[in-house]
PDB file with one MODEL, atoms N, CA, C and O in Angstrom:
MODEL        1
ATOM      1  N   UNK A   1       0.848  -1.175   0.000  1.00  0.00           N
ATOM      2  CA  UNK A   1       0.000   0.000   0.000  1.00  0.00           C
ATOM      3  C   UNK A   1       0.893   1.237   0.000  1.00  0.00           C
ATOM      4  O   UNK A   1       1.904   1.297   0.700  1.00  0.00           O
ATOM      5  N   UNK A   2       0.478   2.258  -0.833  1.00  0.00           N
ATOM      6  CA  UNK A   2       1.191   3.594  -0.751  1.00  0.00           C
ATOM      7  C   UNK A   2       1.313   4.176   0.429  1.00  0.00           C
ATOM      8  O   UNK A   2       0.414   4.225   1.268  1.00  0.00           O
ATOM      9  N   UNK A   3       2.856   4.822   0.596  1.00  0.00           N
ATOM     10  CA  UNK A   3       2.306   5.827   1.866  1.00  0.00           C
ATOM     11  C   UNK A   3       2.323   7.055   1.213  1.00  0.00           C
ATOM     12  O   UNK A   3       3.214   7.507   0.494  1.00  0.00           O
ATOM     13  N   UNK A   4       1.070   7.644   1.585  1.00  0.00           N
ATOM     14  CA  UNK A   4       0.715   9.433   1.124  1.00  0.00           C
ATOM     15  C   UNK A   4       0.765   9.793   2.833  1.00  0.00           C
ATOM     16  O   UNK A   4       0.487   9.192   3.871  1.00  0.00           O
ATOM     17  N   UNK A   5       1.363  11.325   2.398  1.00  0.00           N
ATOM     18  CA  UNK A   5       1.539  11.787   3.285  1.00  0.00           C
ATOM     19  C   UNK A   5       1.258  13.220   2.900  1.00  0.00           C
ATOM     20  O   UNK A   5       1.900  13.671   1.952  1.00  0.00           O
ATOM     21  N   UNK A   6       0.367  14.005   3.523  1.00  0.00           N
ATOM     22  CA  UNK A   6       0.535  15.720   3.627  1.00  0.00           C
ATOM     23  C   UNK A   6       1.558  16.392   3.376  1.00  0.00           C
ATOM     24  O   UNK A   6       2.301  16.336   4.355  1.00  0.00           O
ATOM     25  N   UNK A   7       1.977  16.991   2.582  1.00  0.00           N
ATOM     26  CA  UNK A   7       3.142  17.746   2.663  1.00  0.00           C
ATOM     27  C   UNK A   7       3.709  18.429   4.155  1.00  0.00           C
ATOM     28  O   UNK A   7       4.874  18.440   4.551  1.00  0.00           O
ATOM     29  N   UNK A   8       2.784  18.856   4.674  1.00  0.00           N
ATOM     30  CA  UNK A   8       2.560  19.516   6.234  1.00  0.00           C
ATOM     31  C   UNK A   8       3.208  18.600   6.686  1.00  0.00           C
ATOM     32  O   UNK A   8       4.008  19.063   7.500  1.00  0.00           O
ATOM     33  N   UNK A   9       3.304  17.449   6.589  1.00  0.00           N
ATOM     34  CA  UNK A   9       3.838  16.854   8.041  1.00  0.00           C
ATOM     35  C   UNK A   9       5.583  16.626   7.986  1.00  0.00           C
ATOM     36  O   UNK A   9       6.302  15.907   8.680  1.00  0.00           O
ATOM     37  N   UNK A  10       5.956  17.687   6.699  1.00  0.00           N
ATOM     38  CA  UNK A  10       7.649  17.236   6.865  1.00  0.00           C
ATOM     39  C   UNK A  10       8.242  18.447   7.204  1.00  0.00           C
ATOM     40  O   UNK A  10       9.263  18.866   6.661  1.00  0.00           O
ATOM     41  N   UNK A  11       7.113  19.517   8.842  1.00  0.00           N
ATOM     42  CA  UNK A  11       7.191  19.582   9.718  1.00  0.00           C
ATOM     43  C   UNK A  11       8.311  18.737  10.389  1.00  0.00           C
ATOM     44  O   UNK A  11       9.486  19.023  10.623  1.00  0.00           O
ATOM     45  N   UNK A  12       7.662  17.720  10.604  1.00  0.00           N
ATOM     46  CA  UNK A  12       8.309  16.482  11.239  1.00  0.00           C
ATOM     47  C   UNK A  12       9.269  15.406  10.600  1.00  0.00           C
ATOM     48  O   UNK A  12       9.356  14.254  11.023  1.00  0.00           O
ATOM     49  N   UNK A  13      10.191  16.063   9.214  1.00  0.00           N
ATOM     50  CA  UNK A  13      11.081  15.506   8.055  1.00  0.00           C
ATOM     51  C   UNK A  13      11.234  14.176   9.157  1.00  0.00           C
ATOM     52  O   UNK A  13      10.381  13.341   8.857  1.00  0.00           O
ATOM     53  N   UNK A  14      12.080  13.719  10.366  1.00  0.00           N
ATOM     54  CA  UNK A  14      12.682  12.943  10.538  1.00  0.00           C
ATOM     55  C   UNK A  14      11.743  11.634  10.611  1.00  0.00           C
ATOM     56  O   UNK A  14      12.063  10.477  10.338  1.00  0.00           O
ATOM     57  N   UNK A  15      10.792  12.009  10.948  1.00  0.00           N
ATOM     58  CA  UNK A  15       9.195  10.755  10.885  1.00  0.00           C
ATOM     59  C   UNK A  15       9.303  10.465   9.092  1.00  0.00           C
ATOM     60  O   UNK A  15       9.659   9.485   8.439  1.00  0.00           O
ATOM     61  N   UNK A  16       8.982  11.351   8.848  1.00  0.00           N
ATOM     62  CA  UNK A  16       9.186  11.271   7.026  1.00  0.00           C
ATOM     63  C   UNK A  16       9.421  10.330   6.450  1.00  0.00           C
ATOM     64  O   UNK A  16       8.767   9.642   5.665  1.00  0.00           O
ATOM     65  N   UNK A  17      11.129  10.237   7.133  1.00  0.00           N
ATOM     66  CA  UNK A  17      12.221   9.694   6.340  1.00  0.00           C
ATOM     67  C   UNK A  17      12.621   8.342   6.930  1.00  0.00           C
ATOM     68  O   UNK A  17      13.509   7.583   6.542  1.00  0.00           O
ATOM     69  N   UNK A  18      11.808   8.214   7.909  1.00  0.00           N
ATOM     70  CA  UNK A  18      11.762   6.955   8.495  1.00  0.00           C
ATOM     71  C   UNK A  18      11.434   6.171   8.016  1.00  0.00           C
ATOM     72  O   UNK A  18      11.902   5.033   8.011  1.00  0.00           O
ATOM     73  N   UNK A  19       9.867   6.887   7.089  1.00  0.00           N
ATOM     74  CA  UNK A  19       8.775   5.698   6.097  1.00  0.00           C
ATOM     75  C   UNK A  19       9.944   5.003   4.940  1.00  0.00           C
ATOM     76  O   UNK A  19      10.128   3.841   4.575  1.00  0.00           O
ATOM     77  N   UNK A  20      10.582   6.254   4.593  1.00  0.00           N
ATOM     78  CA  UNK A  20      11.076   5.479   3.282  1.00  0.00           C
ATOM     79  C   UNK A  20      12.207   4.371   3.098  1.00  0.00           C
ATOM     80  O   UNK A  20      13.136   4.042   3.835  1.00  0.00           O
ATOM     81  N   UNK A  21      11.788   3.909   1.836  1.00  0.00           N
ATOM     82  CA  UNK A  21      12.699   1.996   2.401  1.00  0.00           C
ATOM     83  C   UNK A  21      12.570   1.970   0.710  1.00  0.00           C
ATOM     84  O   UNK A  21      11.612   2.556   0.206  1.00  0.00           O
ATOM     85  N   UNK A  22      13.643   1.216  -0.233  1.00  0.00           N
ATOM     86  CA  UNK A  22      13.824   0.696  -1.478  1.00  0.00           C
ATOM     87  C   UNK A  22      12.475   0.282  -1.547  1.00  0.00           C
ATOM     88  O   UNK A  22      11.977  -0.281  -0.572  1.00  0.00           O
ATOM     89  N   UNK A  23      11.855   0.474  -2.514  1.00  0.00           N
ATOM     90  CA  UNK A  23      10.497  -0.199  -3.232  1.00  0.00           C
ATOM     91  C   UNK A  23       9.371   0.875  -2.501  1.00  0.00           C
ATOM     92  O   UNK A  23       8.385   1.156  -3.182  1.00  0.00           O
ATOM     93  N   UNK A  24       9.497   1.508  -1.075  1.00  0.00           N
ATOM     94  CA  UNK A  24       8.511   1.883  -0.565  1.00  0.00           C
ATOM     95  C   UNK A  24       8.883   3.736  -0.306  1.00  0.00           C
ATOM     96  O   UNK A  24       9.297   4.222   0.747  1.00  0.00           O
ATOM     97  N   UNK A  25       8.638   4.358  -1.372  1.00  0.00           N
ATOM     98  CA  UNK A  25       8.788   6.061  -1.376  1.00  0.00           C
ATOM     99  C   UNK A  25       7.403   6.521  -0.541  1.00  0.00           C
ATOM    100  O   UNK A  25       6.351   5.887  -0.454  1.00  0.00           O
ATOM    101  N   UNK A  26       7.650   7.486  -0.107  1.00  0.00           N
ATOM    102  CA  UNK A  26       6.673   8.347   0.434  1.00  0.00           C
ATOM    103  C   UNK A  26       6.292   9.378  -0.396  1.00  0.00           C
ATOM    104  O   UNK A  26       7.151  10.126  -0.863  1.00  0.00           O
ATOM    105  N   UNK A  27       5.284   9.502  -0.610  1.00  0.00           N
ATOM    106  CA  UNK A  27       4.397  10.249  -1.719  1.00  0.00           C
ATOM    107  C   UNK A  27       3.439  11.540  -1.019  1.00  0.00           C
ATOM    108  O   UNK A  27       2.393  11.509  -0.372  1.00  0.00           O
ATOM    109  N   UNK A  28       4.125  12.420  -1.374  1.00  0.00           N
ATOM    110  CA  UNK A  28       3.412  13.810  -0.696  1.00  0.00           C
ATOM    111  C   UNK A  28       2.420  14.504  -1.192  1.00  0.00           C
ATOM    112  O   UNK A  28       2.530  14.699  -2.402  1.00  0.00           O
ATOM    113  N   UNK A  29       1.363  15.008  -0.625  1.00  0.00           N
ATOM    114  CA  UNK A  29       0.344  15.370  -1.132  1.00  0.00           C
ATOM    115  C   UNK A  29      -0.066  17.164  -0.632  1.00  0.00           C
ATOM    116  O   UNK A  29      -0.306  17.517   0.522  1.00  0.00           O
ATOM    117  N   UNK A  30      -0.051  17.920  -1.658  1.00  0.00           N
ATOM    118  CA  UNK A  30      -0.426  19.371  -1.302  1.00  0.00           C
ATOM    119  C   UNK A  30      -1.843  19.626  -1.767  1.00  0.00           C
ATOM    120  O   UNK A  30      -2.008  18.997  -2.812  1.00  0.00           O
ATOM    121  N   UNK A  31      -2.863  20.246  -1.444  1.00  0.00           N
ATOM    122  CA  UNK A  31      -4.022  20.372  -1.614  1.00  0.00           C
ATOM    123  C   UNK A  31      -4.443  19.172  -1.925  1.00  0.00           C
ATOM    124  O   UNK A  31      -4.557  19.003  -3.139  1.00  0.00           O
ATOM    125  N   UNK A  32      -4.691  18.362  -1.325  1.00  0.00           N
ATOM    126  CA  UNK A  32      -5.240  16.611  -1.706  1.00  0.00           C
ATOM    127  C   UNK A  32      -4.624  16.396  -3.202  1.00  0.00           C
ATOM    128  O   UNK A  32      -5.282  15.628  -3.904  1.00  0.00           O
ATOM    129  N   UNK A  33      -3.752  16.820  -3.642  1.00  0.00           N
ATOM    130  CA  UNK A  33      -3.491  16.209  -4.221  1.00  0.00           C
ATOM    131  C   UNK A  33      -1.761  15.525  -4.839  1.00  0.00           C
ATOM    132  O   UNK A  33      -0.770  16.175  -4.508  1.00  0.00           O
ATOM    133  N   UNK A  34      -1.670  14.919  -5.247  1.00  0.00           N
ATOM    134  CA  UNK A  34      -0.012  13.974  -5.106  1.00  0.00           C
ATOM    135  C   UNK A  34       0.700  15.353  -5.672  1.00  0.00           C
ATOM    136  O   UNK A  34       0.155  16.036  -6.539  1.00  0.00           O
ATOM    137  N   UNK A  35       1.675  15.606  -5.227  1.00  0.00           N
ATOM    138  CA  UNK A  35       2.859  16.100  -5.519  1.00  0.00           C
ATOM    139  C   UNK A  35       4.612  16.256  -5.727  1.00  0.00           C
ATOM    140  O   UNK A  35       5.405  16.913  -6.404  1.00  0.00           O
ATOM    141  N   UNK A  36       4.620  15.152  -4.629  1.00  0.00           N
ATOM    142  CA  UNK A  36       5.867  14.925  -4.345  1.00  0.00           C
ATOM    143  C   UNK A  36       6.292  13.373  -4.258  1.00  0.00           C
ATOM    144  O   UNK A  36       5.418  12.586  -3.895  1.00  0.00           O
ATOM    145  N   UNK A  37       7.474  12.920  -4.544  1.00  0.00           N
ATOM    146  CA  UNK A  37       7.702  11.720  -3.997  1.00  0.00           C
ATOM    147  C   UNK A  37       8.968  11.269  -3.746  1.00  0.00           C
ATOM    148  O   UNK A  37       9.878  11.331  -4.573  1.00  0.00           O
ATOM    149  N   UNK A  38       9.076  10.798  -2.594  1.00  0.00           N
ATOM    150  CA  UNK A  38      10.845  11.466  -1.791  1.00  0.00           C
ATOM    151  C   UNK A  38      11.169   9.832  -1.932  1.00  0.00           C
ATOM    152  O   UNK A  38      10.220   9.207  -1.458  1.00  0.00           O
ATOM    153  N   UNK A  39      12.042   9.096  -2.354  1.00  0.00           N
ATOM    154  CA  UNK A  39      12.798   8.087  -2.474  1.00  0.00           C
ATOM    155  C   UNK A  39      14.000   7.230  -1.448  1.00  0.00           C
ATOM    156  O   UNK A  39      14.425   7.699  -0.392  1.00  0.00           O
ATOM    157  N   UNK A  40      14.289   6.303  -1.849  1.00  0.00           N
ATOM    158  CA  UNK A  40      16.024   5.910  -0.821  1.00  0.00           C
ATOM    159  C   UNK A  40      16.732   6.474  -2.139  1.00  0.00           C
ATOM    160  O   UNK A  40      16.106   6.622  -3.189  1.00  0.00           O
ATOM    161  N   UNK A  41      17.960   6.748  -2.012  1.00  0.00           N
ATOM    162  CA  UNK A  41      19.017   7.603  -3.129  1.00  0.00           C
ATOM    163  C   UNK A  41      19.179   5.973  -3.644  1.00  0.00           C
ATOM    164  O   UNK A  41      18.740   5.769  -4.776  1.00  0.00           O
ATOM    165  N   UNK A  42      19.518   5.292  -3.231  1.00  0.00           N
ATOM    166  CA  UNK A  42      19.420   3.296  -4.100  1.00  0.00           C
ATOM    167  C   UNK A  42      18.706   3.545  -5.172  1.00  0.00           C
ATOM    168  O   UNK A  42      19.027   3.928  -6.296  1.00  0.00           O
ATOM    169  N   UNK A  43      17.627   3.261  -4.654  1.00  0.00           N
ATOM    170  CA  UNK A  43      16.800   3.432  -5.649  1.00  0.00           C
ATOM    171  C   UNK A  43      16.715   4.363  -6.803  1.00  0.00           C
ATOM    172  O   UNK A  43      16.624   4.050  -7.990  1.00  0.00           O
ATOM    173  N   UNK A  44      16.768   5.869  -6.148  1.00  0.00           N
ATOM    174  CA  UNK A  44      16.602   7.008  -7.543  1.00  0.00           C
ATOM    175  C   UNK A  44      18.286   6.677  -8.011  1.00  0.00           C
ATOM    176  O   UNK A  44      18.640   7.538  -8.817  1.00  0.00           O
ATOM    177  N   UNK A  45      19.375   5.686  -7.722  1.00  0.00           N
ATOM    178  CA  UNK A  45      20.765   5.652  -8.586  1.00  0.00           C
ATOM    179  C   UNK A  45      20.085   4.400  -9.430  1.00  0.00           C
ATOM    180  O   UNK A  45      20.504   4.381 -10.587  1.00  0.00           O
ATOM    181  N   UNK A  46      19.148   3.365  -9.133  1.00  0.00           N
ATOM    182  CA  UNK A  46      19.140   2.418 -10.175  1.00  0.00           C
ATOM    183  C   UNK A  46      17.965   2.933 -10.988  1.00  0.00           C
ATOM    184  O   UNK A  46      17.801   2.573 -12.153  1.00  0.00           O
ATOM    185  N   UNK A  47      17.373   3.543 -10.542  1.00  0.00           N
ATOM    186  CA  UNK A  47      16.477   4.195 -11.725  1.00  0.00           C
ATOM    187  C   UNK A  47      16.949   4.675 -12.812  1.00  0.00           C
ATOM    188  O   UNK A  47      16.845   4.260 -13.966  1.00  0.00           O
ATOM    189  N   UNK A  48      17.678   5.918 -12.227  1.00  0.00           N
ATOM    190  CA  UNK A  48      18.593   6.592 -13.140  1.00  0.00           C
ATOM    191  C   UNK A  48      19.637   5.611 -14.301  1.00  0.00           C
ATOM    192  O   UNK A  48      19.787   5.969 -15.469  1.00  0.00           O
ATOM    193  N   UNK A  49      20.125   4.663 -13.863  1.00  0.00           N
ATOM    194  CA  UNK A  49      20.904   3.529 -14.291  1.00  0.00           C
ATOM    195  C   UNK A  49      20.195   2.663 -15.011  1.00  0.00           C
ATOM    196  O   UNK A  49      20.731   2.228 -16.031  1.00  0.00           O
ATOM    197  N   UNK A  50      19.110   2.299 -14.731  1.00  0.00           N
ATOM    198  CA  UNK A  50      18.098   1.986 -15.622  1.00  0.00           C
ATOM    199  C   UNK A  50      17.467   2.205 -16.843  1.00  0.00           C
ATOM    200  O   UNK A  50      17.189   1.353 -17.687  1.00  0.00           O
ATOM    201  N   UNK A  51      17.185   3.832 -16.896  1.00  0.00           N
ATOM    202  CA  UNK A  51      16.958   4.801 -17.765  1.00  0.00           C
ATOM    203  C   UNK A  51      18.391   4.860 -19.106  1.00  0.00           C
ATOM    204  O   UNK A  51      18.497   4.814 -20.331  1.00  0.00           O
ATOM    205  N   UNK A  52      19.307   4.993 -17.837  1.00  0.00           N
ATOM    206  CA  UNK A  52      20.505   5.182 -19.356  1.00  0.00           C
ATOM    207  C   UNK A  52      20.746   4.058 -20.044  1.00  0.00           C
ATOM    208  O   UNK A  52      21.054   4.158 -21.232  1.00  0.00           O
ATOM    209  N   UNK A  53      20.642   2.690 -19.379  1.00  0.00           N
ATOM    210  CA  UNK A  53      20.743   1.704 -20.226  1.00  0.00           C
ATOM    211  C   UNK A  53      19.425   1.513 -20.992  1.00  0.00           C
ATOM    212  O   UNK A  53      19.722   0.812 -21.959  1.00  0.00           O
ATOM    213  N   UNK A  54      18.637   1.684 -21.014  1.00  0.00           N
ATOM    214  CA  UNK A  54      17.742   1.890 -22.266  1.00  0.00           C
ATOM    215  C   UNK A  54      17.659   2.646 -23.114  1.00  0.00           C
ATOM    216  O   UNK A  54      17.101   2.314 -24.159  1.00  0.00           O
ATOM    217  N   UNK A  55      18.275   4.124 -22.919  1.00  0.00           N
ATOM    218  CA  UNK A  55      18.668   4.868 -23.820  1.00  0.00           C
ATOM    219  C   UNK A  55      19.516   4.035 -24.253  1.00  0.00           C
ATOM    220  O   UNK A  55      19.345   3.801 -25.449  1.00  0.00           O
ATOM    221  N   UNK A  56      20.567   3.355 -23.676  1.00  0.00           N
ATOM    222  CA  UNK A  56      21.529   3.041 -25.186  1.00  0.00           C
ATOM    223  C   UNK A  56      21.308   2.316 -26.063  1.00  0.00           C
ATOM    224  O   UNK A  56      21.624   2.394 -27.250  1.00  0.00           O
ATOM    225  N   UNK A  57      20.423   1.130 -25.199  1.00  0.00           N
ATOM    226  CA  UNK A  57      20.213   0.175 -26.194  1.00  0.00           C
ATOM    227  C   UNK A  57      18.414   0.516 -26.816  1.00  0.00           C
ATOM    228  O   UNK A  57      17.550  -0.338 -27.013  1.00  0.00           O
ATOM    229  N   UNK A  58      18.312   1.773 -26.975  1.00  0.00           N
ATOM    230  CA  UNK A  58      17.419   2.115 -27.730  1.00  0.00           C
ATOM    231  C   UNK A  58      17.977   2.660 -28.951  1.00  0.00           C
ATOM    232  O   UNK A  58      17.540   2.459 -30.085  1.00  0.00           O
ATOM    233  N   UNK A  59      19.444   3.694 -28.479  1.00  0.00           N
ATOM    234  CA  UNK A  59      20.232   4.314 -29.296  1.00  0.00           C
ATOM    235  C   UNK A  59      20.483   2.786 -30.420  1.00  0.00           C
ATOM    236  O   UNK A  59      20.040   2.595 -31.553  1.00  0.00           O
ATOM    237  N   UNK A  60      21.050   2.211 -29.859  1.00  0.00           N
ATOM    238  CA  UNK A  60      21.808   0.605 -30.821  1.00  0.00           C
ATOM    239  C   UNK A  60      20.889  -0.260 -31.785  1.00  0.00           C
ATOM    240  O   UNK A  60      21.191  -0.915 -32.783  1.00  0.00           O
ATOM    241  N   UNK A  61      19.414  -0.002 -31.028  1.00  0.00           N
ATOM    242  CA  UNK A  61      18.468  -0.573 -32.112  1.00  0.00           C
ATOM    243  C   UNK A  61      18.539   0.678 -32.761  1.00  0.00           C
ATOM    244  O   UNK A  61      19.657   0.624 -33.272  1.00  0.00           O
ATOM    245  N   UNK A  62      18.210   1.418 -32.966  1.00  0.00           N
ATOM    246  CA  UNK A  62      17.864   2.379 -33.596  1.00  0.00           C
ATOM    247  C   UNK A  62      19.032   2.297 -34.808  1.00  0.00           C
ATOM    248  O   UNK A  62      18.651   1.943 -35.924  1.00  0.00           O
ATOM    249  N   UNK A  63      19.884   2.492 -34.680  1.00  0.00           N
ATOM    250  CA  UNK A  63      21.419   2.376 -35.379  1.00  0.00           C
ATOM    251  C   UNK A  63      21.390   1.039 -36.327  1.00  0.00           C
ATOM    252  O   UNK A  63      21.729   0.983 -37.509  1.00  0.00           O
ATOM    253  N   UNK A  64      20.953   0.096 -35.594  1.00  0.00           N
ATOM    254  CA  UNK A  64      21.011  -1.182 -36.456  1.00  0.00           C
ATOM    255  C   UNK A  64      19.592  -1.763 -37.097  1.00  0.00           C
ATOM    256  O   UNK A  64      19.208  -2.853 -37.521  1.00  0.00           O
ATOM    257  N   UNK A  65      19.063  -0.531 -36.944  1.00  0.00           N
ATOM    258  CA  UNK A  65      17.771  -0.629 -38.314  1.00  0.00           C
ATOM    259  C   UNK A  65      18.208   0.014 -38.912  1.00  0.00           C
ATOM    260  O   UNK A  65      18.129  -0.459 -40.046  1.00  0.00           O
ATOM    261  N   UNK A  66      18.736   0.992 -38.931  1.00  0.00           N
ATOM    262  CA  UNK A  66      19.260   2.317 -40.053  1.00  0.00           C
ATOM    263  C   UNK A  66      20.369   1.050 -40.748  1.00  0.00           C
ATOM    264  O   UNK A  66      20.083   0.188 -41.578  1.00  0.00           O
ATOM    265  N   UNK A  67      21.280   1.230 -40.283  1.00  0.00           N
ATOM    266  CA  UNK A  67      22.817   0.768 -40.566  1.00  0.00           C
ATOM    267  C   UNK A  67      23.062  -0.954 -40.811  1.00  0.00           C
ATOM    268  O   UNK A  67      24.115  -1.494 -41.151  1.00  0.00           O
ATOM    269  N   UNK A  68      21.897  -1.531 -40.556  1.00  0.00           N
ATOM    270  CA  UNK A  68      21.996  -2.912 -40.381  1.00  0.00           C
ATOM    271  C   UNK A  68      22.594  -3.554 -39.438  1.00  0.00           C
ATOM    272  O   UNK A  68      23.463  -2.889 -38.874  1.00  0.00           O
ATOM    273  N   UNK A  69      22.379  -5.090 -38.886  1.00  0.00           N
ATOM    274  CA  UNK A  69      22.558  -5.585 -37.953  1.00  0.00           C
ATOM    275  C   UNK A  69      23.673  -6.280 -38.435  1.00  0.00           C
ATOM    276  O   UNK A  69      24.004  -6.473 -39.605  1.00  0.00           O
ATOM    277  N   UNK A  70      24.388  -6.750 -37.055  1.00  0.00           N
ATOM    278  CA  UNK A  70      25.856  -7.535 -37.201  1.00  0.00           C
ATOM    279  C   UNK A  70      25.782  -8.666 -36.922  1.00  0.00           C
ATOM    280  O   UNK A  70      25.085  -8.925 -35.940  1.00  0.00           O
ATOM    281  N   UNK A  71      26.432  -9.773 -37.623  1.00  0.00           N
ATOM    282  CA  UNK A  71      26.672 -11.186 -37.196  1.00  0.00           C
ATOM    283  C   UNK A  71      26.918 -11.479 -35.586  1.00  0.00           C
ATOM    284  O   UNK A  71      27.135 -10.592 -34.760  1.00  0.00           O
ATOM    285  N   UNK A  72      26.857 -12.627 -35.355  1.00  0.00           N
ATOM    286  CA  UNK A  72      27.316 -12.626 -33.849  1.00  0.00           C
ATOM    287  C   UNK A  72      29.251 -12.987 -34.172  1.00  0.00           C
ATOM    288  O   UNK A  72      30.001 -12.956 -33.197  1.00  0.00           O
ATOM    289  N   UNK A  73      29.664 -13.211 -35.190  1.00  0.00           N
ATOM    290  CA  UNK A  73      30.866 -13.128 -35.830  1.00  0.00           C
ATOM    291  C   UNK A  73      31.473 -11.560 -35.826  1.00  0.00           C
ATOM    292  O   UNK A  73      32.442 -11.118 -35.209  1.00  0.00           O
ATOM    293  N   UNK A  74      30.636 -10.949 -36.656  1.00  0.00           N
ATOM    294  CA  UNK A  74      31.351  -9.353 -36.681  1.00  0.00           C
ATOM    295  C   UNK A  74      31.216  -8.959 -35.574  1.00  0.00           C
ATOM    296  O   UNK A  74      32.220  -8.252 -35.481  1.00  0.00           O
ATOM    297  N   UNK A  75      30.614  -8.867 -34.449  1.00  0.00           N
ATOM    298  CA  UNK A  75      30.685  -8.175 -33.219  1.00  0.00           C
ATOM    299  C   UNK A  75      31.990  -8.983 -32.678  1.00  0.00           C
ATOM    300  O   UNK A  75      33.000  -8.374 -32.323  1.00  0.00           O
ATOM    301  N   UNK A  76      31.873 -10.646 -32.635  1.00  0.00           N
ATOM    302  CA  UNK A  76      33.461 -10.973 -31.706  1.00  0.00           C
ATOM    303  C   UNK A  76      34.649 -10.207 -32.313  1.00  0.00           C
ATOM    304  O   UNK A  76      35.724  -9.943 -31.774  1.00  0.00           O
ATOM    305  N   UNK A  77      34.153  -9.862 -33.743  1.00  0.00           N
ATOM    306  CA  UNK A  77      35.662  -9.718 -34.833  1.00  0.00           C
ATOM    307  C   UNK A  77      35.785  -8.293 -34.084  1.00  0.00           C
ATOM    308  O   UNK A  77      36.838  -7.913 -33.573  1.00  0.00           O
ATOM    309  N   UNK A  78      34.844  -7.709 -34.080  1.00  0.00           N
ATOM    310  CA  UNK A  78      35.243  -6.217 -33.572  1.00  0.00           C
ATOM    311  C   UNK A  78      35.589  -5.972 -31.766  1.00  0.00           C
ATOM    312  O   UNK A  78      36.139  -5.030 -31.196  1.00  0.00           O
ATOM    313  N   UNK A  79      35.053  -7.136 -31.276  1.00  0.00           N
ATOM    314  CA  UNK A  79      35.592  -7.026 -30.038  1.00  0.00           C
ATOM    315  C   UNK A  79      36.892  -7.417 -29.850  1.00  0.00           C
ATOM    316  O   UNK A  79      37.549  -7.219 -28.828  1.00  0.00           O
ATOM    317  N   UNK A  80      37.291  -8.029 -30.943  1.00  0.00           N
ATOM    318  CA  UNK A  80      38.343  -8.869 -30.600  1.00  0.00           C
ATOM    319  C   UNK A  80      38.456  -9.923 -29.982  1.00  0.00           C
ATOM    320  O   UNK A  80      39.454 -10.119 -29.288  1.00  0.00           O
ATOM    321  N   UNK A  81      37.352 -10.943 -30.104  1.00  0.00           N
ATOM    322  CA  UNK A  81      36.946 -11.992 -29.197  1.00  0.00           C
ATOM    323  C   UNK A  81      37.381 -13.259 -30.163  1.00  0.00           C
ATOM    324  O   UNK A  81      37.163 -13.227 -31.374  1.00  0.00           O
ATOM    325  N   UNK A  82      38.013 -14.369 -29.516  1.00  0.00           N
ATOM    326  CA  UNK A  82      37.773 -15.714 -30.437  1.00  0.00           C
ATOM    327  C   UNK A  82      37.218 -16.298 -29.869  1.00  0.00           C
ATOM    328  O   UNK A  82      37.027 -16.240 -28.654  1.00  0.00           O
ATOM    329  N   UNK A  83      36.707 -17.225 -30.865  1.00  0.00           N
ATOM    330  CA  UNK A  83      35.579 -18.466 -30.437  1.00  0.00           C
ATOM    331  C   UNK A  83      36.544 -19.457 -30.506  1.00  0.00           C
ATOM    332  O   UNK A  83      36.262 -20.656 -30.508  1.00  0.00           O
ATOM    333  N   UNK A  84      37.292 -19.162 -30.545  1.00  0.00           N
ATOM    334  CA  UNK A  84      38.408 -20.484 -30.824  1.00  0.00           C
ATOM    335  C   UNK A  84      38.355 -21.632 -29.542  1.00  0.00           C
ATOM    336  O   UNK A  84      39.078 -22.628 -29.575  1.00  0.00           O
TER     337      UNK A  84
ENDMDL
END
């Protein structure tokens, strides 16, 4: 279950920050309605980390519809990998 919380009550930040736990943000609410939502820093770093790896490999599809796709050969060749 969500925790909503009043904006008013971070009055009392250290109660606040107690609620919050990975998976479970506290969600602030100004005039009834949602406004805010305060996180563990874990979490908003794998979000963030999350986000960029889909940018890239959105960037890479994107590239290899334009440009065409590579063997699983030409990628070792370019990594420099043997299958040997």
């Amino acid at each position: 279950m969500p925790n909503i919380m009043p904006v008013s009550d971070l009055r009392n930040y250290s109660s606040v920050l107690r609620e919050i736990d990975i998976g479970q943000p506290v969600f602030l609410t100004r005039n009834g309605r949602g406004r805010y939502a305060i996180i563990d820093m874990r979490e908003y770093e794998n979000t963030n980390a999350t986000i960029k790896l889909l940018s890239e490999l959105a960037k890479g599809e994107k590239s290899a519809r334009e440009k065409g796709w590579l063997s699983a050969d030409e990628v070792e060749s370019a990594l420099g990998i043997s299958n040997e």
